[in-house]
SEPA-247966 format. One record per residue: residue number from 0; residue in one letter; chain; x, y, z of N, C-alpha, C, O, CB in turn. Coordinates in Angstrom, 1 decimal. Glycine has a CB too. Layout:
<rs>
R resi resn chain neast nnorth nup caeast canorth caup ceast cnorth cup oeast onorth oup cbeast cbnorth cbup
R NUM a A X Y Z X Y Z X Y Z X Y Z X Y Z
...
</rs>
This chain:
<rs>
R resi resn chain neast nnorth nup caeast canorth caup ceast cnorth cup oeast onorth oup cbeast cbnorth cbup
R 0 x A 0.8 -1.2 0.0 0.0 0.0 0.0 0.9 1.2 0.0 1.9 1.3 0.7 -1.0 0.0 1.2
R 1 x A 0.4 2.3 -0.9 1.1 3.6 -0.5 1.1 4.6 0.5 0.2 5.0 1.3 0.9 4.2 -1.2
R 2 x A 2.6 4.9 0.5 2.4 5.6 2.0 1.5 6.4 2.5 1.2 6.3 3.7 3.3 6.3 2.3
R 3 x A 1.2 7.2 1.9 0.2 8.1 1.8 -1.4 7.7 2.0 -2.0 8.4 2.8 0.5 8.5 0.5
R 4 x A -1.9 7.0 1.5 -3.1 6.0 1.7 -3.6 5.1 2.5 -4.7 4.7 2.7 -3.2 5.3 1.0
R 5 x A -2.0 4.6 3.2 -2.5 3.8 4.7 -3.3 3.9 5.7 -3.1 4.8 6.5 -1.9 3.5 5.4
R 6 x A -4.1 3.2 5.7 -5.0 3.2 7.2 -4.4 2.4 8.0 -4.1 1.2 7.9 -6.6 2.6 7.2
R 7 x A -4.2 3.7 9.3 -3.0 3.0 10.2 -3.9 1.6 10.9 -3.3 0.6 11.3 -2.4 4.3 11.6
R 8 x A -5.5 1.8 11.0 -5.7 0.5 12.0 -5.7 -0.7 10.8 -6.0 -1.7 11.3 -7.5 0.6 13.2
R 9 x A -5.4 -0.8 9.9 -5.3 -1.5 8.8 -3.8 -2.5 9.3 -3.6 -3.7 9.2 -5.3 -0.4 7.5
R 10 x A -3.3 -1.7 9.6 -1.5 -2.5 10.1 -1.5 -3.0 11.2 -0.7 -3.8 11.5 -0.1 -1.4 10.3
R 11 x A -2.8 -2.6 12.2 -3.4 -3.4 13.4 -3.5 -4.9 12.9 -2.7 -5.9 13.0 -4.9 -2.7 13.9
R 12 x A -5.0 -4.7 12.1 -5.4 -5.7 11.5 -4.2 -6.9 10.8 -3.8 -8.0 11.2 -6.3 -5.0 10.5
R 13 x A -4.0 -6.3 10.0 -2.3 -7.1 9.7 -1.8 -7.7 10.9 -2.0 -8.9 10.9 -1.0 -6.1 9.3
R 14 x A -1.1 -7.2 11.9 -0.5 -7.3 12.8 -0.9 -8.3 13.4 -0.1 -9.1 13.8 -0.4 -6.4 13.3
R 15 x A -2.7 -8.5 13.7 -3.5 -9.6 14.2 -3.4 -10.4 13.9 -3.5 -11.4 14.6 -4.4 -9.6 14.3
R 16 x A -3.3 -10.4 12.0 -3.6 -11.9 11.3 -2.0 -12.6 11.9 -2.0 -13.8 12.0 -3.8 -11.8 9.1
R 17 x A -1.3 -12.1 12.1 0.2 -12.9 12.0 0.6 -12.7 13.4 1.5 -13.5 13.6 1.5 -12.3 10.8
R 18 x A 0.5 -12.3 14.0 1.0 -12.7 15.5 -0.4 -12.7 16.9 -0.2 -12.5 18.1 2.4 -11.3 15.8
R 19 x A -1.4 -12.9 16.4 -2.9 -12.8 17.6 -2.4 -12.7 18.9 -3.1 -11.9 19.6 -4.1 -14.4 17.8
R 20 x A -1.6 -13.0 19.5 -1.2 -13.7 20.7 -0.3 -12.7 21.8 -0.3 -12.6 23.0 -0.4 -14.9 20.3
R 21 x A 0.6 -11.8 20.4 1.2 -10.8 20.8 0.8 -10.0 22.1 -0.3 -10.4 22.6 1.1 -10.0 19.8
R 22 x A 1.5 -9.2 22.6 1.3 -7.9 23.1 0.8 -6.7 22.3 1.7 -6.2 21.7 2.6 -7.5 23.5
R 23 x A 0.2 -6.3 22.2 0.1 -5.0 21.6 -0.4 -3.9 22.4 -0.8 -2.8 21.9 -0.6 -5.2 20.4
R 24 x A -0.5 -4.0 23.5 -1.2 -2.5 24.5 -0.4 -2.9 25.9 -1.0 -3.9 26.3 -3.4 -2.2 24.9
R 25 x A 0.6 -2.6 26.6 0.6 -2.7 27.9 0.6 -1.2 28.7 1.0 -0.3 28.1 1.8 -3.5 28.0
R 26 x A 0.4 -1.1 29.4 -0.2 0.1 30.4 -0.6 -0.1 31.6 -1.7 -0.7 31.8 -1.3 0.8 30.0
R 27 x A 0.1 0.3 32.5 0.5 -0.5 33.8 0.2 -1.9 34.0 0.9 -2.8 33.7 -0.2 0.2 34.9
R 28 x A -1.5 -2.1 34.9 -1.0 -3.4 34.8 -2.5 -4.4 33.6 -3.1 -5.5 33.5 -0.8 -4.0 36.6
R 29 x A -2.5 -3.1 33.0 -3.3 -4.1 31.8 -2.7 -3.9 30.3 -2.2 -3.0 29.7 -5.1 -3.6 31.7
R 30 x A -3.2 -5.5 29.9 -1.9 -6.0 29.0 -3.2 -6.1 28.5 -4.3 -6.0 29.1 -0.5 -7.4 29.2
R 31 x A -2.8 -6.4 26.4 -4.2 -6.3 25.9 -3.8 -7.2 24.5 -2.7 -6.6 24.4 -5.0 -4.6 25.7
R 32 x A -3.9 -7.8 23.8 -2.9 -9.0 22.6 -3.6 -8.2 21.6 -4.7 -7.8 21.9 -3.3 -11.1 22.5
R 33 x A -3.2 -7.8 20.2 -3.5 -7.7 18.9 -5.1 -8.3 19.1 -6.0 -7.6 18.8 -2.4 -8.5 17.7
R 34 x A -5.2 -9.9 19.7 -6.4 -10.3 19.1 -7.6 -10.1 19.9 -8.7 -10.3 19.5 -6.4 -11.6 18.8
R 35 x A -7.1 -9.3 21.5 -8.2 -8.8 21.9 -8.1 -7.7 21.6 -9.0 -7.4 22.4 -8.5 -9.0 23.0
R 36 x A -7.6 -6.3 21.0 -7.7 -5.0 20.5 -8.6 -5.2 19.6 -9.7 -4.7 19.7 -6.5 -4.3 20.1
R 37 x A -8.2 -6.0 18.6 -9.1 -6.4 17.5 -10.3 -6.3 17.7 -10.8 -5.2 17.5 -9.1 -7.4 17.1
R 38 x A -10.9 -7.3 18.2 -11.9 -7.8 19.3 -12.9 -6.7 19.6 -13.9 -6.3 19.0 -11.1 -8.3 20.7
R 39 x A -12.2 -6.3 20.7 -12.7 -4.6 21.5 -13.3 -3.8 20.8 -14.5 -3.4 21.0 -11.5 -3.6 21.8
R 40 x A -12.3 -3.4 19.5 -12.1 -2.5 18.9 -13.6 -2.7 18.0 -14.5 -1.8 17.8 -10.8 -2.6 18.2
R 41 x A -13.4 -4.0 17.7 -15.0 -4.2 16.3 -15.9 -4.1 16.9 -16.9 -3.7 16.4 -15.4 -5.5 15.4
R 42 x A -16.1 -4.6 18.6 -17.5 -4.3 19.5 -18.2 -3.3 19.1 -19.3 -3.2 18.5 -17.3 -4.0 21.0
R 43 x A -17.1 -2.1 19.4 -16.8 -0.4 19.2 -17.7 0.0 18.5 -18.7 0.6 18.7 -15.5 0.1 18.5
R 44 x A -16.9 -0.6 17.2 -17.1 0.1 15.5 -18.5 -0.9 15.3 -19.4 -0.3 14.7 -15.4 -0.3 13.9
R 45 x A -18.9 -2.1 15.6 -20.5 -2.4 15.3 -21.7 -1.7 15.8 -22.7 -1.4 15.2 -20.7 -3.7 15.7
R 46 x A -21.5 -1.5 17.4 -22.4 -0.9 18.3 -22.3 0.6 17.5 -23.4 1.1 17.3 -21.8 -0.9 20.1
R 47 x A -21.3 1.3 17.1 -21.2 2.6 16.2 -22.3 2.4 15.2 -23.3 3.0 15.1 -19.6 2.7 15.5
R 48 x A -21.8 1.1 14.1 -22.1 1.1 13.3 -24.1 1.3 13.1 -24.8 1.9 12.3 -21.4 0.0 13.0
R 49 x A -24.4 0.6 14.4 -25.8 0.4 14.4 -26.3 1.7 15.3 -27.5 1.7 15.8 -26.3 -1.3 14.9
R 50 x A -25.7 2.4 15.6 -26.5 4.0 16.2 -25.8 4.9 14.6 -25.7 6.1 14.7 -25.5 4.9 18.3
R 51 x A -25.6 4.3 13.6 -25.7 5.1 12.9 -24.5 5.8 11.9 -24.6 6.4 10.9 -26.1 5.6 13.7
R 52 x A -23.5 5.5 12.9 -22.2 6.1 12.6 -21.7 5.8 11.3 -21.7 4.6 11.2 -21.0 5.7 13.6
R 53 x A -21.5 6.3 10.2 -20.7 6.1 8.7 -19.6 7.1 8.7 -19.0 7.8 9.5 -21.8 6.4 7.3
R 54 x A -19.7 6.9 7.4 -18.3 7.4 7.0 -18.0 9.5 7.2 -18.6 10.3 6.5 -18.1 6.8 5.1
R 55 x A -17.4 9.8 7.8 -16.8 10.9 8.6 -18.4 11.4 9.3 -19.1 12.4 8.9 -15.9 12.2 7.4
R 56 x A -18.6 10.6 10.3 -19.4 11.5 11.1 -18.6 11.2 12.3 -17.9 10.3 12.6 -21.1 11.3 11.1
R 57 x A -19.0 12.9 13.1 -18.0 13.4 13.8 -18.3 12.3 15.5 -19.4 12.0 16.0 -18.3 15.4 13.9
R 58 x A -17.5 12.0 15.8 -17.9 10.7 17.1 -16.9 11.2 18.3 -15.8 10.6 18.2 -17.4 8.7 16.6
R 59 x A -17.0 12.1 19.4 -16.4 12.8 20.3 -16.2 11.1 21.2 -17.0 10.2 21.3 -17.6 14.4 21.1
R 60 x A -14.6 11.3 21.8 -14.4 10.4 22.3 -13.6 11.2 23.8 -13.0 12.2 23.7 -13.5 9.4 21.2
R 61 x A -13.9 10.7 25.2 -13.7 11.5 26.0 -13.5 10.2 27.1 -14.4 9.6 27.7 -15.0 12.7 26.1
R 62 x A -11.8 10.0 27.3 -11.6 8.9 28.3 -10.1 9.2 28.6 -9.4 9.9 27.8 -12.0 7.3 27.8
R 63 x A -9.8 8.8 29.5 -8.4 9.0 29.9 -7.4 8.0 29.1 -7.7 6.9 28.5 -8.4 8.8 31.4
R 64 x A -6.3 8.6 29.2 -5.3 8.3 28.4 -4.8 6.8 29.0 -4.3 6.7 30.1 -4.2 9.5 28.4
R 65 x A -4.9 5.9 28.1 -5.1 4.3 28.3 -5.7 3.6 27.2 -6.1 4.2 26.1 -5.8 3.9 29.5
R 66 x A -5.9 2.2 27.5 -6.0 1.3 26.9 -7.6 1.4 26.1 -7.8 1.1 25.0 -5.7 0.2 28.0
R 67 x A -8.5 2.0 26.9 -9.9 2.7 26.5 -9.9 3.1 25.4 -10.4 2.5 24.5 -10.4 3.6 27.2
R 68 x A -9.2 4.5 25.4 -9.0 5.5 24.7 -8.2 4.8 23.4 -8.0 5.6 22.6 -8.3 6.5 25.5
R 69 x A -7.8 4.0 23.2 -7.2 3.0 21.8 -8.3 2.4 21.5 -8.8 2.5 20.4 -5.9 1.8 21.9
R 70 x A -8.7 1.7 22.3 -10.0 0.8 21.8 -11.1 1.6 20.9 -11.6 1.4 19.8 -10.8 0.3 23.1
R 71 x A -11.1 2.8 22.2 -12.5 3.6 21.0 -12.4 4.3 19.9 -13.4 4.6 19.3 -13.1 4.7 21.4
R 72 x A -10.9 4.5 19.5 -10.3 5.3 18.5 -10.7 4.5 17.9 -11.8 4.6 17.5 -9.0 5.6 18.5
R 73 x A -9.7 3.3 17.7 -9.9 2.3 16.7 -11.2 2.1 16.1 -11.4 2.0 14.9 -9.4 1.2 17.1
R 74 x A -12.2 1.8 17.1 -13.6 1.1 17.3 -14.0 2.3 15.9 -14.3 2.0 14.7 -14.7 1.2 19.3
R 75 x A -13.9 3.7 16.4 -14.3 4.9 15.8 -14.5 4.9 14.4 -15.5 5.2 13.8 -13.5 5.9 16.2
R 76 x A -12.8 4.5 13.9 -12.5 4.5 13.1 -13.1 3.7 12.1 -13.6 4.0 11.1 -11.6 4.4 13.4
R 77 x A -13.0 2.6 12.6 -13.1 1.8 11.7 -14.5 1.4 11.4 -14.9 0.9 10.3 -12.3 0.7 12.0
R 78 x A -15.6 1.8 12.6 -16.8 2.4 11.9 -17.1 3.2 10.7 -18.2 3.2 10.0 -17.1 2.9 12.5
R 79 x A -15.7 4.0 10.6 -15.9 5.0 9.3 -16.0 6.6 9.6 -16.2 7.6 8.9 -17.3 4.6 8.4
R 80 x A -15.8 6.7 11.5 -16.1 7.8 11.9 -14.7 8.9 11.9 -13.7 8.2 11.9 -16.8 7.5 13.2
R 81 x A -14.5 9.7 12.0 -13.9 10.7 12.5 -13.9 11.0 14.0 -14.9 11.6 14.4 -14.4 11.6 11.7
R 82 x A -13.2 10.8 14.7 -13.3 10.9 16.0 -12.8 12.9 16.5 -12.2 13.8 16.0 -12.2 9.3 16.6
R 83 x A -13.5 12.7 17.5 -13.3 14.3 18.4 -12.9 13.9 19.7 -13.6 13.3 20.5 -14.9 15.4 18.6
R 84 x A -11.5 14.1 20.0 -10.9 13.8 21.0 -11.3 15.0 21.9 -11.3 16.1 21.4 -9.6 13.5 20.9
R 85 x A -11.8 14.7 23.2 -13.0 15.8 24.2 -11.4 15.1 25.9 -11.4 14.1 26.7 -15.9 14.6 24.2
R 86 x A -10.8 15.9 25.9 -10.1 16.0 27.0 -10.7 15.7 28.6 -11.0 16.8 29.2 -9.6 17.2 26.9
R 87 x A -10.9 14.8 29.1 -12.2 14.6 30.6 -11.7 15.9 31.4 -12.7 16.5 32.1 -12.0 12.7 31.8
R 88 x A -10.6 16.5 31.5 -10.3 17.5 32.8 -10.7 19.2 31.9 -10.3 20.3 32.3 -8.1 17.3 33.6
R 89 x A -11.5 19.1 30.8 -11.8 20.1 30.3 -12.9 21.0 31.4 -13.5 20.4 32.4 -12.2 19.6 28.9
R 90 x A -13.1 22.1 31.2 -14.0 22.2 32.3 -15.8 22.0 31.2 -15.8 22.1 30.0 -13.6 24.2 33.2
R 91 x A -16.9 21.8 32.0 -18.0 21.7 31.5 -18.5 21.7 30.5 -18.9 20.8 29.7 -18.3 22.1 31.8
R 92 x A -18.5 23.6 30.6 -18.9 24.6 29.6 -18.2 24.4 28.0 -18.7 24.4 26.9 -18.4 26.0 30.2
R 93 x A -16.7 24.2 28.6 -15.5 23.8 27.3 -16.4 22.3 26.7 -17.4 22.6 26.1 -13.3 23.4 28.1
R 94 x A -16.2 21.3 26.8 -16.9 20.1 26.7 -18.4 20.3 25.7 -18.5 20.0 24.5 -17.1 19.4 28.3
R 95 x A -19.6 21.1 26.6 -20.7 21.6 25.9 -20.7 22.4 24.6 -21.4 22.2 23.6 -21.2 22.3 26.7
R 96 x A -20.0 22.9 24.8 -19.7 23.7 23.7 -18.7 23.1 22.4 -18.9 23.5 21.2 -19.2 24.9 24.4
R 97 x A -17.9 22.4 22.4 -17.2 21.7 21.6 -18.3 20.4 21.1 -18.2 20.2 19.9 -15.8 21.3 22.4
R 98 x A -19.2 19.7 21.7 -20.2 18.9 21.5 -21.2 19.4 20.6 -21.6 18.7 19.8 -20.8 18.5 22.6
R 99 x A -21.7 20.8 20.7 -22.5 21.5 20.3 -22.0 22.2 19.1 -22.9 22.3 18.2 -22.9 22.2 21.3
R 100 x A -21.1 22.5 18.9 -20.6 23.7 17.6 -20.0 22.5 16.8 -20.5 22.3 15.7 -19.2 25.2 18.0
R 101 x A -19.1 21.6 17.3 -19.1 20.2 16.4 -20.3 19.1 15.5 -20.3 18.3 14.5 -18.6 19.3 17.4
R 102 x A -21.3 19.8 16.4 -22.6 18.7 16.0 -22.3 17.1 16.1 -22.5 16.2 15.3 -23.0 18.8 14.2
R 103 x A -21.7 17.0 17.7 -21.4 15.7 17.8 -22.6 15.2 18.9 -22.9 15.6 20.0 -20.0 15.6 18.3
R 104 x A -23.1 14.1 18.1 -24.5 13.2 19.0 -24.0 12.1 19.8 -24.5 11.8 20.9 -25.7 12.3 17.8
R 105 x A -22.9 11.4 19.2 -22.6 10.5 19.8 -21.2 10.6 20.5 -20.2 10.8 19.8 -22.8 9.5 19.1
R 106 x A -21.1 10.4 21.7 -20.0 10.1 22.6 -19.7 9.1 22.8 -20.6 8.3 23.0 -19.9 10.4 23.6
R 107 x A -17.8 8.6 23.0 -17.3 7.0 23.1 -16.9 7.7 24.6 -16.2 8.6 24.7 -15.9 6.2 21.9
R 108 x A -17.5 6.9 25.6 -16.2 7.4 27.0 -16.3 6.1 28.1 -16.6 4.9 27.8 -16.9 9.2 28.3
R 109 x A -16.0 6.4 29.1 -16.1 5.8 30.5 -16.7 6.5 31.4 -16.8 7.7 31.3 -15.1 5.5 31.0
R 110 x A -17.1 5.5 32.7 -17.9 5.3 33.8 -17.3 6.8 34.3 -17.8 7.9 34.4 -17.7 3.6 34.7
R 111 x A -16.1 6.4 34.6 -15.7 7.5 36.0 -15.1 9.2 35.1 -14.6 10.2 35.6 -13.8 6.5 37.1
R 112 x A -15.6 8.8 33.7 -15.2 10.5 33.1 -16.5 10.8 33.2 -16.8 11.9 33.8 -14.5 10.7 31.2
R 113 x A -17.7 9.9 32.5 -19.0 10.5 32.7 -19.9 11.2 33.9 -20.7 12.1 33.9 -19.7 9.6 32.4
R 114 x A -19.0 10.2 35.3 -20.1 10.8 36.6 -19.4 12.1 36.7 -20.4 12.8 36.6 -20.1 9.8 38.4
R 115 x A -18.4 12.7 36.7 -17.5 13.5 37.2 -18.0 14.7 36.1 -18.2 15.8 36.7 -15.9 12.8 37.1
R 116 x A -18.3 14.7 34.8 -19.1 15.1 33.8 -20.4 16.1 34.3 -20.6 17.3 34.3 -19.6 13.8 33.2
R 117 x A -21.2 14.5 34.6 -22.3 14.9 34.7 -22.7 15.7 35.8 -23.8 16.4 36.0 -23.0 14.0 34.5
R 118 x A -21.7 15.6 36.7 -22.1 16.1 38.0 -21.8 17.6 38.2 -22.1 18.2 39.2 -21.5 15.3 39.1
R 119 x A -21.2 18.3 36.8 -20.7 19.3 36.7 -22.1 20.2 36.3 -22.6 21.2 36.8 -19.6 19.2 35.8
R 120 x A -22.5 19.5 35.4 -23.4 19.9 33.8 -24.7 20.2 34.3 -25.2 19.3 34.9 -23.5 18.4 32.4
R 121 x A -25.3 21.3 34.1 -26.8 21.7 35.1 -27.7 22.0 33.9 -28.8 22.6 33.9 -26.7 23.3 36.5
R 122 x A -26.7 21.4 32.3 -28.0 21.1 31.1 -28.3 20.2 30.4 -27.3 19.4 30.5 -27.9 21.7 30.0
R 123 x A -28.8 19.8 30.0 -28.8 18.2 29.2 -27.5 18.6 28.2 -27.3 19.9 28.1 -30.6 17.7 28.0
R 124 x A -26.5 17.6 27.5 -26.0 17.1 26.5 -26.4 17.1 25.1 -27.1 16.1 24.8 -25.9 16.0 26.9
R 125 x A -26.2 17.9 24.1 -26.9 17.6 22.5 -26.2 16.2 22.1 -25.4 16.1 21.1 -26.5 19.1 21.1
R 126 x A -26.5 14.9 23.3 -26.0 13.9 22.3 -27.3 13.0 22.5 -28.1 13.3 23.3 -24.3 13.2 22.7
R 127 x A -27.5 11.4 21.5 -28.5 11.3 21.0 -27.6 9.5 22.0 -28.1 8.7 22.8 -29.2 11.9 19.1
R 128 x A -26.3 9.4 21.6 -26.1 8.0 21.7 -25.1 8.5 22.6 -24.5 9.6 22.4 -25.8 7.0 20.4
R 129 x A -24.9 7.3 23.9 -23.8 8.0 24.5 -23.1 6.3 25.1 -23.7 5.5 25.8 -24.4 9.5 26.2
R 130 x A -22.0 6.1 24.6 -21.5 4.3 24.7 -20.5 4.7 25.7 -19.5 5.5 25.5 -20.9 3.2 23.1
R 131 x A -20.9 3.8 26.8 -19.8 3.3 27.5 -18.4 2.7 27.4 -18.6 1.8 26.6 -20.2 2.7 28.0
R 132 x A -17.7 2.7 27.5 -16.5 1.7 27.4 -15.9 0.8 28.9 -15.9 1.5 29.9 -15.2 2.7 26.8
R 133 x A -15.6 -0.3 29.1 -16.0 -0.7 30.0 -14.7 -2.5 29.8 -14.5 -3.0 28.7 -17.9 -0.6 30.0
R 134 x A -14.3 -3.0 30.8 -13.8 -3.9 30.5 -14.0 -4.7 29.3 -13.0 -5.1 28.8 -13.9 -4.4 31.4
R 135 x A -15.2 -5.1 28.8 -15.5 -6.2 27.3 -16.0 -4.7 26.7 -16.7 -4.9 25.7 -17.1 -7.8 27.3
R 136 x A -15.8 -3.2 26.9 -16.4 -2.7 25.7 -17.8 -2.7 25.4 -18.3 -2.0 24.5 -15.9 -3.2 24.7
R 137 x A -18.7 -3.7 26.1 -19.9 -3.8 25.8 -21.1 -3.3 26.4 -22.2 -3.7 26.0 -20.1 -4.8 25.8
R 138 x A -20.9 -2.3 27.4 -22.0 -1.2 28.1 -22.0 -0.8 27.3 -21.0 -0.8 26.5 -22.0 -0.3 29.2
R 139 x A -23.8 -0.1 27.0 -23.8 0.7 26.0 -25.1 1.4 26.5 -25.8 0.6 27.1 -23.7 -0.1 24.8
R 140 x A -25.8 2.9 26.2 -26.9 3.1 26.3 -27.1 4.3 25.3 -26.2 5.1 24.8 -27.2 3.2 27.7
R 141 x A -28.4 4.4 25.1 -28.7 5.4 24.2 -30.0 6.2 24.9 -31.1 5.6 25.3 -28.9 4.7 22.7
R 142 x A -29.7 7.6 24.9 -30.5 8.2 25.5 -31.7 9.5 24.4 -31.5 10.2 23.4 -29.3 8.8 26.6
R 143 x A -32.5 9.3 25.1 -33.4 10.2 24.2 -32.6 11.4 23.5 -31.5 11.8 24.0 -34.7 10.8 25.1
R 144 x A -33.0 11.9 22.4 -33.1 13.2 22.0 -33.3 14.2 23.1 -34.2 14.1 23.9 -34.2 13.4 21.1
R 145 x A -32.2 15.3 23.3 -32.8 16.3 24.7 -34.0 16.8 24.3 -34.7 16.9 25.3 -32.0 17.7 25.0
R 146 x A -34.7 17.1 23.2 -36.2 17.8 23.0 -37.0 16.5 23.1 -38.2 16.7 22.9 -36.5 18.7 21.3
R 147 x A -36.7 15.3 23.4 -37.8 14.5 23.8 -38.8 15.0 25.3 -38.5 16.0 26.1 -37.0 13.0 23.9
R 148 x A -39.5 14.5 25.4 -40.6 14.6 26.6 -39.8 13.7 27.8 -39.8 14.0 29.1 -42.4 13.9 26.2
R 149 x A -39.3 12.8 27.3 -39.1 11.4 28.0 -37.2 12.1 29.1 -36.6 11.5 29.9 -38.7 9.6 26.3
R 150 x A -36.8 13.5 28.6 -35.7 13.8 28.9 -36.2 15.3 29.1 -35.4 16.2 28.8 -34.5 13.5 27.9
R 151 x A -37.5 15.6 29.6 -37.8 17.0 30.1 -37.1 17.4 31.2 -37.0 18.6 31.4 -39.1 17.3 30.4
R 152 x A -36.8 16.9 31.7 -36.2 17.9 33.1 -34.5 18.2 32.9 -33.7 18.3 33.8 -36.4 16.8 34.8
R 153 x A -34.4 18.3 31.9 -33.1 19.2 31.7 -31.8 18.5 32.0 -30.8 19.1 31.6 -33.1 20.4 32.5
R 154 x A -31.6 17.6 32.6 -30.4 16.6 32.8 -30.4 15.2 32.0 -31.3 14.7 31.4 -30.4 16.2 34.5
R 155 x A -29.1 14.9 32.1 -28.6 13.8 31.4 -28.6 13.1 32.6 -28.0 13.6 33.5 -27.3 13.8 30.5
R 156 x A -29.4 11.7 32.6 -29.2 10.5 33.4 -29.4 9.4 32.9 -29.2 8.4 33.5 -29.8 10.4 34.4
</rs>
């Protein structure tokens, strides 16, 4: 492939077919093989796939720097999304507003970026899908439209 044209999670993929077993993420004390990144990663990009996600829509990803934060990239990616890296120690307002002027619906994050989040935030979220990330990657929830009835009282829960 040309240099120029490579899709880096593509050399993942490669990487998987010929060594599964490998190392490929260590970070303190979680180790993660090509063939579970893989793995992770397609949970990701399917659960993406079926809220919707195609090719360059914008997918705000908001988790601390680790093993997560590769997974959802990748997952992102290879959905076909364009990901928006959303910093968790951003303050609120910064976060709302980058969600909002982006036109980003769906968020990839974690448990302990979201409570910390929400407990800031005294408006609902303009997002429509909001996926967990989580040891198997497989929490997931999708929350009304904020102009729904079912999400009147102004908070994200």
């Amino acid at each position: 492939m040309n240099k120029i044209t490579e899709i880096p999670y593509l050399k993942i993929v490669e990487q998987t077919q010929q060594t599964p077993d490998a190392i490929a993420v260590l970070h303190k004390e979680t180790k993660l093989t090509y063939a579970q990144l893989h793995h992770l990663s397609n949970q990701v990009a399917n659960y993406l796939r079926s809220q919707g996600v195609t090719r360059n829509t914008l997918v705000g990803i908001m988790t601390e720097r680790g093993p997560l934060m590769l997974i959802g990239i990748l997952g992102i990616v290879k959905a076909g999304g364009a990901y928006v890296p959303l910093d968790p120690s951003y303050p609120a307002e910064r976060i709302r507003y980058i969600l909002g002027h982006a036109e980003i619906s769906t968020l990839v994050t974690e448990h302990q970026v979201t409570e910390k989040l929400l407990e800031s935030l005294d408006q609902t979220l303009p997002l429509q899908t909001l996926m967990f990330l989580g040891a198997t990657a497989e929490a997931k929830r999708v929350l009304p439209h904020p102009a729904s009835p079912s999400n009147s009282n102004g908070r994200l829960r």
